[in-house]
C-alpha atoms as an extended CHARMM CRD file, in Angstrom:
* protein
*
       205  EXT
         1         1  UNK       CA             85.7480000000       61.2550000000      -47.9970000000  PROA      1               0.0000000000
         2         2  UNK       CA             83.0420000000       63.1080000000      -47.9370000000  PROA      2               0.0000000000
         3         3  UNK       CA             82.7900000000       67.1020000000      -47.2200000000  PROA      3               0.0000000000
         4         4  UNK       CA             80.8190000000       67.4220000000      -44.4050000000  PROA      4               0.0000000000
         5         5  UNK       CA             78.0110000000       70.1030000000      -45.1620000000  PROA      5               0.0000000000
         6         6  UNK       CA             78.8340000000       73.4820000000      -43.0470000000  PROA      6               0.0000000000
         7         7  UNK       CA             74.7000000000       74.0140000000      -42.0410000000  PROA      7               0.0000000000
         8         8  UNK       CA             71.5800000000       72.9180000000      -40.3550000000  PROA      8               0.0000000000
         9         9  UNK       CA             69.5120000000       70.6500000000      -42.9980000000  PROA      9               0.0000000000
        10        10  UNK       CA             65.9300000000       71.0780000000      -40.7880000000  PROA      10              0.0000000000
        11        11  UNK       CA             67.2100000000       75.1300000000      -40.3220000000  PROA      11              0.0000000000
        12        12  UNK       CA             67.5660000000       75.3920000000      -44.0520000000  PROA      12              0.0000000000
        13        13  UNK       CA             64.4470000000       73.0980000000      -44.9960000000  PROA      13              0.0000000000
        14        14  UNK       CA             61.9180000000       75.4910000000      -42.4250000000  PROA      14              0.0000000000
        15        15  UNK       CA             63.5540000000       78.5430000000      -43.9090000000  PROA      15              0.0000000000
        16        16  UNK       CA             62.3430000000       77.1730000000      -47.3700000000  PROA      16              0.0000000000
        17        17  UNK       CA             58.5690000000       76.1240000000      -45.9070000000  PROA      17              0.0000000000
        18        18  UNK       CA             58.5000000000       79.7700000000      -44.8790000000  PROA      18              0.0000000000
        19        19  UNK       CA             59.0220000000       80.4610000000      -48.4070000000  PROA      19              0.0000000000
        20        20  UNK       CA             57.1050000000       77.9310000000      -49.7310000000  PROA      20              0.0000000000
        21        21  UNK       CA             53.8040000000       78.9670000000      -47.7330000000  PROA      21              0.0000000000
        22        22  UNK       CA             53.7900000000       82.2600000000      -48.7940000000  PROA      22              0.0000000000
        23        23  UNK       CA             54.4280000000       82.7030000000      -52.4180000000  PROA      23              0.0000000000
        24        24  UNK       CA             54.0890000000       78.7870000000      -53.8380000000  PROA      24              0.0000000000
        25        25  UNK       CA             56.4030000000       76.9100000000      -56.0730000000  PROA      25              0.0000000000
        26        26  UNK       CA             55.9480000000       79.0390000000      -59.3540000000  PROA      26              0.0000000000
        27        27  UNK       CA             56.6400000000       82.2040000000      -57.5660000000  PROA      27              0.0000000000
        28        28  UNK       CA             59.9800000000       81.5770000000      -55.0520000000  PROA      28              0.0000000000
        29        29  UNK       CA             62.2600000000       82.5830000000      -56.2800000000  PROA      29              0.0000000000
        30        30  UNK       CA             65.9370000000       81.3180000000      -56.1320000000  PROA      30              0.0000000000
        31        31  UNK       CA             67.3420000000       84.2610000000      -54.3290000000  PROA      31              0.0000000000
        32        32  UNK       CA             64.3790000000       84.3270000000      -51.9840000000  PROA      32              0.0000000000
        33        33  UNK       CA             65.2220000000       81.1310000000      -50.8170000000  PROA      33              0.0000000000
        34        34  UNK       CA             68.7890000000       81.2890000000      -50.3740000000  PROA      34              0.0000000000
        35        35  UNK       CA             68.2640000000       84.6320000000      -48.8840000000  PROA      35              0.0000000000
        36        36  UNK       CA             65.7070000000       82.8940000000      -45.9980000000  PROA      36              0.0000000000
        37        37  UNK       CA             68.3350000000       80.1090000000      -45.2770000000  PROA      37              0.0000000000
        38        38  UNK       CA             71.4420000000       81.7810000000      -45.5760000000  PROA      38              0.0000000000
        39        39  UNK       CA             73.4590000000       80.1680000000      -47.9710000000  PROA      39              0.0000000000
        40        40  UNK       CA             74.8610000000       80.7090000000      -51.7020000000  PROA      40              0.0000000000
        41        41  UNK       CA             73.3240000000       79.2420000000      -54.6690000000  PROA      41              0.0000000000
        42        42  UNK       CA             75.9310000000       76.6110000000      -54.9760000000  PROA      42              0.0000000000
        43        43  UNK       CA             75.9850000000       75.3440000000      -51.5380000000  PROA      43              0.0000000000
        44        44  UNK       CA             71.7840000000       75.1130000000      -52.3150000000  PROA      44              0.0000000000
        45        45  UNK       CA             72.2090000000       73.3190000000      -55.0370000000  PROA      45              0.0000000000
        46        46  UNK       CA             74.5790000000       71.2770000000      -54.2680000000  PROA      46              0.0000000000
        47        47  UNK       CA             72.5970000000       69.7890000000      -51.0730000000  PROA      47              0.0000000000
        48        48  UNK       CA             69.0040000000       69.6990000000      -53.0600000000  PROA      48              0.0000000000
        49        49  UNK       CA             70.1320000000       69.2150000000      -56.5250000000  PROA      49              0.0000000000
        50        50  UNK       CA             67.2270000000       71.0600000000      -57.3440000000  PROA      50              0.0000000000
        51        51  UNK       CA             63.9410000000       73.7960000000      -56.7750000000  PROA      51              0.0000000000
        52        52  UNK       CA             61.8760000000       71.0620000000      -57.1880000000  PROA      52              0.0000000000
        53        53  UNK       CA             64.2650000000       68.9220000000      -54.6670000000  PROA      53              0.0000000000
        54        54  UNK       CA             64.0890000000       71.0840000000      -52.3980000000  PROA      54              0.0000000000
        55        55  UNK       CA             60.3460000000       71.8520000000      -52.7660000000  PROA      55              0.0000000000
        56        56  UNK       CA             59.6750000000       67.8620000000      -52.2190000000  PROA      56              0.0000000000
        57        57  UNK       CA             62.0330000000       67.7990000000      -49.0680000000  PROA      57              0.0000000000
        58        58  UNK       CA             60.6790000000       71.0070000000      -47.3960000000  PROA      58              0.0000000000
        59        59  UNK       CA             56.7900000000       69.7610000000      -48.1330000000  PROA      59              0.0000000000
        60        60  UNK       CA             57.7560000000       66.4640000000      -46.1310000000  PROA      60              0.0000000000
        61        61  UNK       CA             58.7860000000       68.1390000000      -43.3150000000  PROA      61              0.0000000000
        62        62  UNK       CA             56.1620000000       70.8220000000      -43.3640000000  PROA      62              0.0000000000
        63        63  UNK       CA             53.5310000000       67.8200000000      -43.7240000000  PROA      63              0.0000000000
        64        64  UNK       CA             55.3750000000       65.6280000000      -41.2100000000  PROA      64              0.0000000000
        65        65  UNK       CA             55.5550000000       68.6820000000      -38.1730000000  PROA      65              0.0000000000
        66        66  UNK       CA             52.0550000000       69.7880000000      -38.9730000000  PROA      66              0.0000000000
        67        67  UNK       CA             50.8020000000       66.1470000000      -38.2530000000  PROA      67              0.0000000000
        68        68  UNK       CA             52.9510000000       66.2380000000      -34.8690000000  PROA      68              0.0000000000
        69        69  UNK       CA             51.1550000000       69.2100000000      -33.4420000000  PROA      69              0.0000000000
        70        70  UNK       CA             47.6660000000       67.9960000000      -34.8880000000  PROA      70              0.0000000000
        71        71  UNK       CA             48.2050000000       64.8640000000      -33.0100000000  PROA      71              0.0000000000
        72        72  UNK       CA             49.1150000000       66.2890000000      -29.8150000000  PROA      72              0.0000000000
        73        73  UNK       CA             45.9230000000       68.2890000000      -29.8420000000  PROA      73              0.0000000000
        74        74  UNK       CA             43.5910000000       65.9640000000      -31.4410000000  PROA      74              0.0000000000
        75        75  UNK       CA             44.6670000000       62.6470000000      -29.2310000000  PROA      75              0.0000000000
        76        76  UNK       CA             44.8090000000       64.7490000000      -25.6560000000  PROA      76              0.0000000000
        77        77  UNK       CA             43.4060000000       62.1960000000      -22.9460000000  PROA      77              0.0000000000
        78        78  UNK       CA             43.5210000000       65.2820000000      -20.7420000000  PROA      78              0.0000000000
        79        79  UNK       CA             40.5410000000       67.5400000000      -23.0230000000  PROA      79              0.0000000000
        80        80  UNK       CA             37.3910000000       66.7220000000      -24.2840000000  PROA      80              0.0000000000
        81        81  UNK       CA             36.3830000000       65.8570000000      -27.4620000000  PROA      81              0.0000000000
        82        82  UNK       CA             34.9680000000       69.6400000000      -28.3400000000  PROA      82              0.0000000000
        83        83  UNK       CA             38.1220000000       70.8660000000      -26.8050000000  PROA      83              0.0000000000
        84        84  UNK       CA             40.2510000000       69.1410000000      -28.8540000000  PROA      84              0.0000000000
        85        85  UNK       CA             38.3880000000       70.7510000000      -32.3490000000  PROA      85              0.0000000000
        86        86  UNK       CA             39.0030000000       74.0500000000      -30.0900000000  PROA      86              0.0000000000
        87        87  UNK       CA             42.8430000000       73.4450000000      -30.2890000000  PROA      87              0.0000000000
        88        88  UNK       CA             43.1510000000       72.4200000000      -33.2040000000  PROA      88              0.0000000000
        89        89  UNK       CA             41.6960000000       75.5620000000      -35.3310000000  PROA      89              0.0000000000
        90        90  UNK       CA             43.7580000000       77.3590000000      -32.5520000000  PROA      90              0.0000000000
        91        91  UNK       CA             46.7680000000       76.2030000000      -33.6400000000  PROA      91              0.0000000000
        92        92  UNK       CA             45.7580000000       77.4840000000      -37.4900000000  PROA      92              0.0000000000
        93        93  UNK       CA             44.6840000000       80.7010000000      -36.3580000000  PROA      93              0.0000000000
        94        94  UNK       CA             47.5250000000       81.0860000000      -33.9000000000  PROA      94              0.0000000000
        95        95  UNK       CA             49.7680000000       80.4830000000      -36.8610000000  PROA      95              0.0000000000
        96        96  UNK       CA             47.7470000000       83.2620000000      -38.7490000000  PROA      96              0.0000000000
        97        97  UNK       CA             48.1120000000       86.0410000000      -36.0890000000  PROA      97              0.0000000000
        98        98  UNK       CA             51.6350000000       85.5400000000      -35.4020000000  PROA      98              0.0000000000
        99        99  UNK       CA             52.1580000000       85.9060000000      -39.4280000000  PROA      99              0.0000000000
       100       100  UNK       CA             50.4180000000       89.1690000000      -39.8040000000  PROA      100             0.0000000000
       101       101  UNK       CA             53.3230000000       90.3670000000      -37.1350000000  PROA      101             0.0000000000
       102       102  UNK       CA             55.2500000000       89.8360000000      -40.1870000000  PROA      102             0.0000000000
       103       103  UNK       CA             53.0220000000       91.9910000000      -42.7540000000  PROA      103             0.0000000000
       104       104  UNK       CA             51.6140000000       88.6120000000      -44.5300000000  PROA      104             0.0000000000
       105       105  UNK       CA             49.7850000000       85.5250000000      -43.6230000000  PROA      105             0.0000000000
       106       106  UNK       CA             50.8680000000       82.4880000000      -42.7330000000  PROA      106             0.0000000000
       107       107  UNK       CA             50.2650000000       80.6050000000      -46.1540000000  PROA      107             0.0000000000
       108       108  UNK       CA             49.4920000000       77.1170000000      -46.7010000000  PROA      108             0.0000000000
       109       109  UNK       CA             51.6720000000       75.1430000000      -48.3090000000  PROA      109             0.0000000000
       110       110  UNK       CA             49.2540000000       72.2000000000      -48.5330000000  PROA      110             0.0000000000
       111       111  UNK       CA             46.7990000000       74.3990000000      -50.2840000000  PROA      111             0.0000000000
       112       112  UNK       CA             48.8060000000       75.6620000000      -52.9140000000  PROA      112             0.0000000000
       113       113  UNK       CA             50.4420000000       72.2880000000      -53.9610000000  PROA      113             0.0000000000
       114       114  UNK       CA             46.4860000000       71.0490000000      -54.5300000000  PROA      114             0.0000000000
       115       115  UNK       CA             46.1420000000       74.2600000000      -56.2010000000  PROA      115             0.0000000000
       116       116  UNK       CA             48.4050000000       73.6450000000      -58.4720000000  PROA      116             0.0000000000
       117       117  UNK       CA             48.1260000000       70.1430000000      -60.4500000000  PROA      117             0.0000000000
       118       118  UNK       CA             51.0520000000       70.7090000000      -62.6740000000  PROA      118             0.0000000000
       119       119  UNK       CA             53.4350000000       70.0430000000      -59.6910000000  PROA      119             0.0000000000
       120       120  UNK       CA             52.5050000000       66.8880000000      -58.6010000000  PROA      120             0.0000000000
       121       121  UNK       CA             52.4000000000       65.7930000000      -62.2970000000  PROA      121             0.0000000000
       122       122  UNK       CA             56.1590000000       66.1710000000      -62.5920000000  PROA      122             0.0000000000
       123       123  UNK       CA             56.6250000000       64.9130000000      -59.1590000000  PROA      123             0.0000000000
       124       124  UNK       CA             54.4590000000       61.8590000000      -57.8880000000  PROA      124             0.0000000000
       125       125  UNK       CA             56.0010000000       62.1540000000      -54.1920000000  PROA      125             0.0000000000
       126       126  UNK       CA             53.9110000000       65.3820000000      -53.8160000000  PROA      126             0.0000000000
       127       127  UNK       CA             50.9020000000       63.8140000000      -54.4250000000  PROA      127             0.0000000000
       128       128  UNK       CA             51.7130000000       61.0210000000      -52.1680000000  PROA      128             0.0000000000
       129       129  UNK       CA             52.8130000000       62.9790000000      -49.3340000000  PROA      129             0.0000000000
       130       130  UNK       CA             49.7470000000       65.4280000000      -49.9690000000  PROA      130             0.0000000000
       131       131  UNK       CA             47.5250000000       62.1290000000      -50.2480000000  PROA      131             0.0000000000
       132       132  UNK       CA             49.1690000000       60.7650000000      -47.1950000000  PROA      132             0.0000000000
       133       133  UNK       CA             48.6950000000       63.9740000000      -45.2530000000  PROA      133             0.0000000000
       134       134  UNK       CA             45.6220000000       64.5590000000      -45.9370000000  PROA      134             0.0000000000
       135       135  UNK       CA             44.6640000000       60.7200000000      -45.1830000000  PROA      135             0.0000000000
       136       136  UNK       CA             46.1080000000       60.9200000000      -41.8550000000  PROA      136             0.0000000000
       137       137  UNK       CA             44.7490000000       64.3800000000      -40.9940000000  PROA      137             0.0000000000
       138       138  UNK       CA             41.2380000000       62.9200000000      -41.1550000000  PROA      138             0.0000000000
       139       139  UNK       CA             41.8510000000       60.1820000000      -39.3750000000  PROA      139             0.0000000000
       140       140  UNK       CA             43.1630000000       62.1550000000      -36.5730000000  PROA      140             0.0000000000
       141       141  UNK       CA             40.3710000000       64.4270000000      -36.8030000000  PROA      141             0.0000000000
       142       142  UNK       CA             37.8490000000       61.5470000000      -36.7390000000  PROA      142             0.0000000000
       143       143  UNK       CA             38.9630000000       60.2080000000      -33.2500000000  PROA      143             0.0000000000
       144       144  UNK       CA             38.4190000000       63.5070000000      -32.0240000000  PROA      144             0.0000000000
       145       145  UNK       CA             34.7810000000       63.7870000000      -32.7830000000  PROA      145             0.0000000000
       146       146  UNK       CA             34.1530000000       59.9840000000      -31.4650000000  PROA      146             0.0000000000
       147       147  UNK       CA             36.2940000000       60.8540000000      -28.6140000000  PROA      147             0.0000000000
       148       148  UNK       CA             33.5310000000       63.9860000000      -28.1570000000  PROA      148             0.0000000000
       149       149  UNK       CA             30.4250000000       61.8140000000      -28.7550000000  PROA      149             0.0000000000
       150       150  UNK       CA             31.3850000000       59.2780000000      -26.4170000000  PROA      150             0.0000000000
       151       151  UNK       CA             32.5600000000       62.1590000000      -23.1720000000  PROA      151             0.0000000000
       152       152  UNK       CA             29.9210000000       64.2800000000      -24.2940000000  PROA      152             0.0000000000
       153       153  UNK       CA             31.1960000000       67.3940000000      -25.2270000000  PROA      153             0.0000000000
       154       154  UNK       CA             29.6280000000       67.0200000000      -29.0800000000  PROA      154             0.0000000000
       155       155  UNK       CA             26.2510000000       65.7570000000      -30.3950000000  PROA      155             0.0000000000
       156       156  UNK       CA             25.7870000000       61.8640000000      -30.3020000000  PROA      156             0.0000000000
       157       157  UNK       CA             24.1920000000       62.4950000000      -33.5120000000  PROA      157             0.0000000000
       158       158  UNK       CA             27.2820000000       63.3250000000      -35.0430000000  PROA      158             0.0000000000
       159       159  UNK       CA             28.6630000000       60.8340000000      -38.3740000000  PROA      159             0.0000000000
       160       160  UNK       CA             32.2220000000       60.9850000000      -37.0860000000  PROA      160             0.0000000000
       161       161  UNK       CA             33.5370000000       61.0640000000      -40.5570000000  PROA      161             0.0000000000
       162       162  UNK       CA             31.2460000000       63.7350000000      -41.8740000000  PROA      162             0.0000000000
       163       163  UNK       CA             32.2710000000       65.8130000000      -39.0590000000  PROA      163             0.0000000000
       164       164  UNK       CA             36.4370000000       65.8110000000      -39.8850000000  PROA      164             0.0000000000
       165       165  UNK       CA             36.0730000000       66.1160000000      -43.5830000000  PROA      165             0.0000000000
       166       166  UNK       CA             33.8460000000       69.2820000000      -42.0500000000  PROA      166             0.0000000000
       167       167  UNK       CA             36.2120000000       70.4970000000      -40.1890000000  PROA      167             0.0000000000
       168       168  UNK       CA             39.3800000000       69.9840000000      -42.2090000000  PROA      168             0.0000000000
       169       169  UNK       CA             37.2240000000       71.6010000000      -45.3390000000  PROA      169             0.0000000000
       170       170  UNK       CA             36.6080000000       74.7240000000      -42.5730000000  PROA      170             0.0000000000
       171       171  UNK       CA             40.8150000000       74.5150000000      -41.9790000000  PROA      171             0.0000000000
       172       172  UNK       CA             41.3880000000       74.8580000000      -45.5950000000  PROA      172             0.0000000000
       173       173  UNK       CA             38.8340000000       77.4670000000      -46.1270000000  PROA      173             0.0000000000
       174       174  UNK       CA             40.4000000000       79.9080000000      -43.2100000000  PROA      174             0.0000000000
       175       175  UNK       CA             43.7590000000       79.8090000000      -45.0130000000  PROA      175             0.0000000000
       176       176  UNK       CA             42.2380000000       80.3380000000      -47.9920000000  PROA      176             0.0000000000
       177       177  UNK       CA             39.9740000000       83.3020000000      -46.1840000000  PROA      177             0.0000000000
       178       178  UNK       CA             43.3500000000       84.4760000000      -44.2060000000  PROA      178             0.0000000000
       179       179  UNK       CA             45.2910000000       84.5400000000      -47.7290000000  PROA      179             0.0000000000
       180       180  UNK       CA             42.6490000000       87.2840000000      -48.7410000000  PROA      180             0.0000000000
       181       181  UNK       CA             42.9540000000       89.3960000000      -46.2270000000  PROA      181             0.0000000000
       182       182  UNK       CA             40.3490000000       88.5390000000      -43.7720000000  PROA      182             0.0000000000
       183       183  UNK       CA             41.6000000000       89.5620000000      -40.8430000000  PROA      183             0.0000000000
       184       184  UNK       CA             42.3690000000       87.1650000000      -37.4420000000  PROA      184             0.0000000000
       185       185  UNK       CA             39.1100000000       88.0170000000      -35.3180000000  PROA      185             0.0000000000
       186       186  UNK       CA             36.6510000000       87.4510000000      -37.8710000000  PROA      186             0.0000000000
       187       187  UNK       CA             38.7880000000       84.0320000000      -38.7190000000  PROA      187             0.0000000000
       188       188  UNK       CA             38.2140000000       83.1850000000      -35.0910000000  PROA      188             0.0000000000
       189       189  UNK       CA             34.6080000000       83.9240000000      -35.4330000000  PROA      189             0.0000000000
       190       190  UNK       CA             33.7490000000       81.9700000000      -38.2100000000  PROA      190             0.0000000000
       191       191  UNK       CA             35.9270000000       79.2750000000      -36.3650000000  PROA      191             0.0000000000
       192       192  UNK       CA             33.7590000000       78.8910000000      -33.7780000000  PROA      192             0.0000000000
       193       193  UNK       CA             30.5560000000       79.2750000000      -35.6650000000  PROA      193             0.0000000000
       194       194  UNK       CA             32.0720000000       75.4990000000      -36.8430000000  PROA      194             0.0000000000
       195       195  UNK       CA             32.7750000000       73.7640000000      -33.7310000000  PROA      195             0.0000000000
       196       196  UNK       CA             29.9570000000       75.3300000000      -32.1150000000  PROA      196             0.0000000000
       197       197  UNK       CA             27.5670000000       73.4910000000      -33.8030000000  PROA      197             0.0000000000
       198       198  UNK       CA             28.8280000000       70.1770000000      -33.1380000000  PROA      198             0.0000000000
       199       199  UNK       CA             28.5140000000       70.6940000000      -29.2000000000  PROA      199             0.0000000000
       200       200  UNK       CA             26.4820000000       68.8690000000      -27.2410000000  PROA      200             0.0000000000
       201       201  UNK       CA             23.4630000000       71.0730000000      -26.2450000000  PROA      201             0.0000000000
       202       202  UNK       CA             22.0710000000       70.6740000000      -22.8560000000  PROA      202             0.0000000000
       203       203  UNK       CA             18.1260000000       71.1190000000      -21.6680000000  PROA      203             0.0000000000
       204       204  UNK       CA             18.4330000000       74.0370000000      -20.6630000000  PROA      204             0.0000000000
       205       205  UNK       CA             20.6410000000       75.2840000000      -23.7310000000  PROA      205             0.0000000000
């Protein structure tokens, strides 16, 4: 019979994302990770198999609860279209400030597995979940800016699939921006510098 394992699999896989986010693959360490999840090398290793295991497993579940929140957000019936966008860089930049409570930013775990090619070389599922994230995140993000030209909130003139590729190119560029040491306000400006222009502008506007 098997020896049941003595912790929390989703504890010890966000502990790792934390990780992940922040420094990348290439530069967690061992030690950093099973200091963030509280275990011994051996009881690591002998749930993952491997960094690279481990790496895989976390990504999927960073990917998968990311998606969750987007959706919640980007399908509301009960906020418009514009609203929606609204959330939806809030939940990025919300993610931001609380990180710089910590002395960092949040990362982007998503960014730095594009970043870095060699990765999904030696692994294929990191390409297909980043495929398959990416895929889906535009395709949420789409039915947000029909959703808008339809109520009203954003221009009718709008290509609905120019707009999210927009958008989730602006996403990627405030992690990018936060990474550098931009700090949260001016990420919120430039946030809404984005969404603004997509809103529906009235006469007297």
């Amino acid at each position: 019979m098997a020896r049941p394992r003595e912790f929390d699999e989703a504890a010890v896989l966000d502990a790792s994302v934390k990780q992940f986010r922040v420094h990348g693959f290439a530069y967690t360490t061992t030690e950093q990770l099973c200091d963030a999840a509280g275990l011994r090398r051996s009881s690591l290793y002998n749930a993952f198999k491997s960094k690279e295991e481990l790496f895989v497993r976390s990504l999927e579940r960073h990917t998968s609860l990311a998606l969750e929140e987007q959706q919640v957000v980007l399908t509301s019936g009960n906020l418009s279209g514009f609203e929606r966008l609204e959330a939806l860089f809030g939940l990025v930049l919300d993610d931001e400030e609380l990180a710089r409570i910590e002395g960092h930013a949040a990362g982007c775990m998503i960014v730095a597995s594009r970043m870095a090619p060699m990765i999904s070389s030696k692994e294929p599922r990191i390409q297909r979940l980043l495929d398959s994230y990416m895929s889906r995140q535009l395709s949420l993000v789409t039915q947000a800016v029909t959703a808008g030209c339809c109520d009203g909130s954003l221009r009718v003139d709008l290509s609905a699939k120019d707009a999210a590729l927009m958008i989730v190119s602006a996403i990627l560029g405030l992690r990018v921006m936060a990474q550098s040491g931009v700090n949260v306000i001016d990420l919120r400006k430039a946030a809404a510098l984005h969404i603004d222009g997509m809103r529906a502008r009235t006469l007297t506007q």
